[in-house]
KOLBAVO-258061 format. One line per field, with one value per residue: x, y, z of N, C-alpha, C, CB in turn; chain; residue number from 1. Coordinates in nm, 2 decimals, padded with zeros to 4 digits. Each point is the difference from the previous one (the first is absolute). Glycine has a CB too. Layout:
% KOLBAVO-258061
n_px = c(X	...)
n_py = c(Y	...)
n_pz = c(Z	...)
ca_px = c(X	...)
ca_py = c(Y	...)
ca_pz = c(Z	...)
c_px = c(X	...)
c_py = c(Y	...)
c_pz = c(Z	...)
cb_px = c(X	...)
cb_py = c(Y	...)
cb_pz = c(Z	...)
ch = c(A	...)
i = c(NUM	...)
//
This chain:
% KOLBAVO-258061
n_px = c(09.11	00.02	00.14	-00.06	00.07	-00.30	00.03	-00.19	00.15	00.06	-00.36	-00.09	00.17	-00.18	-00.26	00.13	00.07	-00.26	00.26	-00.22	00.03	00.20	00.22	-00.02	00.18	00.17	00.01	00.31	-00.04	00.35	-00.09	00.22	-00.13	-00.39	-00.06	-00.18	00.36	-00.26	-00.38	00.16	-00.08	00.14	00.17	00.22	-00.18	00.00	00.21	00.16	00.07	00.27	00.01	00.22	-00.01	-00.02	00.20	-00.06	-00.11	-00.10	00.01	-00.32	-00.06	-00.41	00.21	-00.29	00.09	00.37	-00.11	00.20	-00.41	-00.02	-00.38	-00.06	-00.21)
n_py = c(10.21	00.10	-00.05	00.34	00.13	00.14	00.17	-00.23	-00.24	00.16	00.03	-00.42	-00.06	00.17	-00.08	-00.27	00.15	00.18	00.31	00.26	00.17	00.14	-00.26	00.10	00.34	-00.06	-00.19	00.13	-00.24	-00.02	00.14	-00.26	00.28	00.12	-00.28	-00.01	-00.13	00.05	00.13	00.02	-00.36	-00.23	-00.30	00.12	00.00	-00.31	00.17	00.05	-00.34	00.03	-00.24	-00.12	00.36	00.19	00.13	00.09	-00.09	00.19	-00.10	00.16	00.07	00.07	00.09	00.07	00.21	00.03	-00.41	-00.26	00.11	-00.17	00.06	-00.31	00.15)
n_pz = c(08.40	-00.31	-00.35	00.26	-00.39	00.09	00.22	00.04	00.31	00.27	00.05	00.02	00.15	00.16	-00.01	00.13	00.36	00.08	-00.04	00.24	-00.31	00.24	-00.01	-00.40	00.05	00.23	-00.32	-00.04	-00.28	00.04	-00.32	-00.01	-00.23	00.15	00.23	00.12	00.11	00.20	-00.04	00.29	00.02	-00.25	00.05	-00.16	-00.22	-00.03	-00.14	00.30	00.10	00.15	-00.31	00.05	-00.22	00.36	-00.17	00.25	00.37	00.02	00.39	-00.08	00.36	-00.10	00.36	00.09	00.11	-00.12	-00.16	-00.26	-00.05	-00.27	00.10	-00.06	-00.34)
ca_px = c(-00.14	-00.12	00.10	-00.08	00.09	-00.09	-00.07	-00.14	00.03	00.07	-00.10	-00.05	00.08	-00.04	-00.16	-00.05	00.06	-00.08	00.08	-00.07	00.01	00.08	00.14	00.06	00.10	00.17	00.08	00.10	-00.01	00.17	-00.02	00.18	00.00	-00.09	-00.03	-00.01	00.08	-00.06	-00.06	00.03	-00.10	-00.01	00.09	00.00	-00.02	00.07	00.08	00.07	00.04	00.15	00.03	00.14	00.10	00.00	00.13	00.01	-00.08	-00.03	-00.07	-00.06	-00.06	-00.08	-00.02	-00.11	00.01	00.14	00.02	00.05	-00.12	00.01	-00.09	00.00	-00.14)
ca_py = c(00.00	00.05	00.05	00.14	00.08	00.12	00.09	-00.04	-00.10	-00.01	00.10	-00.07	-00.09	00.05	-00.03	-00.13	-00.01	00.06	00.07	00.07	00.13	00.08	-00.06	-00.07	00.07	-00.02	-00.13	00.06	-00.09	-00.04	-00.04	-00.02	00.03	00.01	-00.13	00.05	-00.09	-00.07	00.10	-00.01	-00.10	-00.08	-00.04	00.04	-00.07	-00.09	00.00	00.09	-00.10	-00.04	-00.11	-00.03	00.07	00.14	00.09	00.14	00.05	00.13	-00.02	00.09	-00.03	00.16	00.00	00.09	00.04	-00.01	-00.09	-00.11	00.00	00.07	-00.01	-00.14	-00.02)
ca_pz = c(00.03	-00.07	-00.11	-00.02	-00.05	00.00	00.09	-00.03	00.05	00.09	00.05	00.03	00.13	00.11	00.03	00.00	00.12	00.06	00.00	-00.02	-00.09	-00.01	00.02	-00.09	-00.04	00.12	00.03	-00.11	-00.08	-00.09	-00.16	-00.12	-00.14	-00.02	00.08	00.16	00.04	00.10	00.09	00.16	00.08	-00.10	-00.04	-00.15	-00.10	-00.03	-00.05	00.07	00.07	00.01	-00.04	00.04	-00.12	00.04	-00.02	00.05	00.08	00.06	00.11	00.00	00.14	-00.01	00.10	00.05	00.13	00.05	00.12	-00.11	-00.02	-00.17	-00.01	-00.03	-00.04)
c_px = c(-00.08	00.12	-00.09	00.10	-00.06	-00.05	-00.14	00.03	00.04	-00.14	-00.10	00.01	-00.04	-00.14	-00.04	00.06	-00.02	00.10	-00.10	00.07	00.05	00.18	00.06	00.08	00.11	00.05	00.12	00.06	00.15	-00.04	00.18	-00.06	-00.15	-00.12	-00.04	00.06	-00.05	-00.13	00.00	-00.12	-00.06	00.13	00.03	-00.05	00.10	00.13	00.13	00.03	00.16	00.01	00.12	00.09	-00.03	00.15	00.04	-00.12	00.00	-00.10	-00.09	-00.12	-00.13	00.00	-00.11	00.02	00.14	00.00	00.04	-00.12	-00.01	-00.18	-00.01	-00.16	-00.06)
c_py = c(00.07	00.06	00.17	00.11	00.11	00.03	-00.06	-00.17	-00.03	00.03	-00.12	-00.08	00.05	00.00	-00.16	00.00	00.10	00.12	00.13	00.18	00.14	-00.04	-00.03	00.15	00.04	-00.10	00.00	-00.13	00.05	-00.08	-00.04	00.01	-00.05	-00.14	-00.01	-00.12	-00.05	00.14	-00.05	-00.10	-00.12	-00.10	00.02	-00.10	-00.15	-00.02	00.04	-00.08	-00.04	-00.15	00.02	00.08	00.13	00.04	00.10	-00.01	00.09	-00.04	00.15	-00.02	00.13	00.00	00.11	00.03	-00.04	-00.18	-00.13	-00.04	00.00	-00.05	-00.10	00.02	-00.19)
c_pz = c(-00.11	-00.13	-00.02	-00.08	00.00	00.13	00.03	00.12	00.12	00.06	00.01	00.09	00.14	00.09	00.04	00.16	00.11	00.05	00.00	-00.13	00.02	00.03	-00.13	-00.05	00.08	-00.06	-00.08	-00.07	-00.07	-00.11	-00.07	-00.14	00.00	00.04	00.08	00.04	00.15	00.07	00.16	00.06	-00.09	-00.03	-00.11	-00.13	-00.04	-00.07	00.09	00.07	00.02	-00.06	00.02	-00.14	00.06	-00.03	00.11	00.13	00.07	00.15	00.04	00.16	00.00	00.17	00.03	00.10	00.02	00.07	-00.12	-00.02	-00.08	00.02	-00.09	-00.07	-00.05)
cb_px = c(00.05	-00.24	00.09	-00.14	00.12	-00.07	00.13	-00.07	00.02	00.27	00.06	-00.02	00.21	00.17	-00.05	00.01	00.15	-00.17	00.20	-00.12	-00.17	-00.24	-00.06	-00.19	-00.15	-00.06	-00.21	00.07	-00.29	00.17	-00.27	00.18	00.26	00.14	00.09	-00.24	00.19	00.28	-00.15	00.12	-00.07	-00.16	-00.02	00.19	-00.09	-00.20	-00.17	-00.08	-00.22	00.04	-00.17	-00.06	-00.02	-00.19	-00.06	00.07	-00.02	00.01	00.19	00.07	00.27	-00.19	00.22	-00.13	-00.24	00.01	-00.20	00.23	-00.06	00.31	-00.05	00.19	00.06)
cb_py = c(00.00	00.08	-00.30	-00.05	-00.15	-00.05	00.20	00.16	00.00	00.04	00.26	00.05	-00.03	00.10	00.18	-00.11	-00.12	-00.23	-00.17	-00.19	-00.11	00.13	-00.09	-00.24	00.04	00.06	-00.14	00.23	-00.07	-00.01	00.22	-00.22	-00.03	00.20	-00.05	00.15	00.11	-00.20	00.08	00.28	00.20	00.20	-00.11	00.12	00.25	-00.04	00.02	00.20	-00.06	00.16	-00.06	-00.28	-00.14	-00.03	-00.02	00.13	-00.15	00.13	-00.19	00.04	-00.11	00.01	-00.11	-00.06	-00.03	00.33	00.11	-00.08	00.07	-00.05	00.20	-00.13	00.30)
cb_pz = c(00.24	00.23	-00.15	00.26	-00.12	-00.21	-00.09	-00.34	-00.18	-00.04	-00.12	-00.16	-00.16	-00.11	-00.19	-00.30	-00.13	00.06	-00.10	00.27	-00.06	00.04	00.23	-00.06	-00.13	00.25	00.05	00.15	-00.02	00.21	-00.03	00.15	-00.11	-00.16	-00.05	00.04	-00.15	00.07	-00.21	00.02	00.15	-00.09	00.12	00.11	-00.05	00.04	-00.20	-00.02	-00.07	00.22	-00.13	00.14	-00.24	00.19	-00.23	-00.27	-00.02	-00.28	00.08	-00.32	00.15	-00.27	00.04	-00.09	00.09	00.07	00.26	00.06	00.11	-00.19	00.09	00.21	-00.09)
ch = c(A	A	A	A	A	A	A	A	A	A	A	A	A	A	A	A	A	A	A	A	A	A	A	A	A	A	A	A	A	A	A	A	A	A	A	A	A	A	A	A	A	A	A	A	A	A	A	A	A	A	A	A	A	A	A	A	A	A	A	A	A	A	A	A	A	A	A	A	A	A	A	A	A)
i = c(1	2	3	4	5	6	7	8	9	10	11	12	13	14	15	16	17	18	19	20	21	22	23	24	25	26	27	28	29	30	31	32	33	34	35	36	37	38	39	40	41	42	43	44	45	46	47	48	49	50	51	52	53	54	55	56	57	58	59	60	61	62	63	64	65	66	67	68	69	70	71	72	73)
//
């Protein structure tokens, strides 16, 4: 969905989706070698995607409140 690597870009994303401004600094964002791979309630990056030359995966789950809830922007 997005090739976000700057600060300035994630903070757009967030605005453009209306994401209110005290919920944008909790949202917690998974990086790899300075990449962003995914932020919570987003789908991953593109690069970060599973294809048929995958190798390795990582399952990553954000829960709220103790419950399988993620937040869907």
């Amino acid at each position: 969905m997005f090739n976000l690597d700057k600060m300035d870009d994630v903070i757009n994303l967030m605005i453009d989706k209306k994401i209110p401004t005290i919920w944008r600094k909790n949202i917690p964002i998974v990086v790899k070698n300075d990449r962003i791979v995914w932020i919570v309630g987003f789908p991953p990056a593109d690069w970060a995607k599973v294809t048929q030359n995958t190798t390795k995966i990582v399952n990553l789950r954000y829960l709220i409140n103790d419950t399988n809830e993620s937040p869907v922007f």
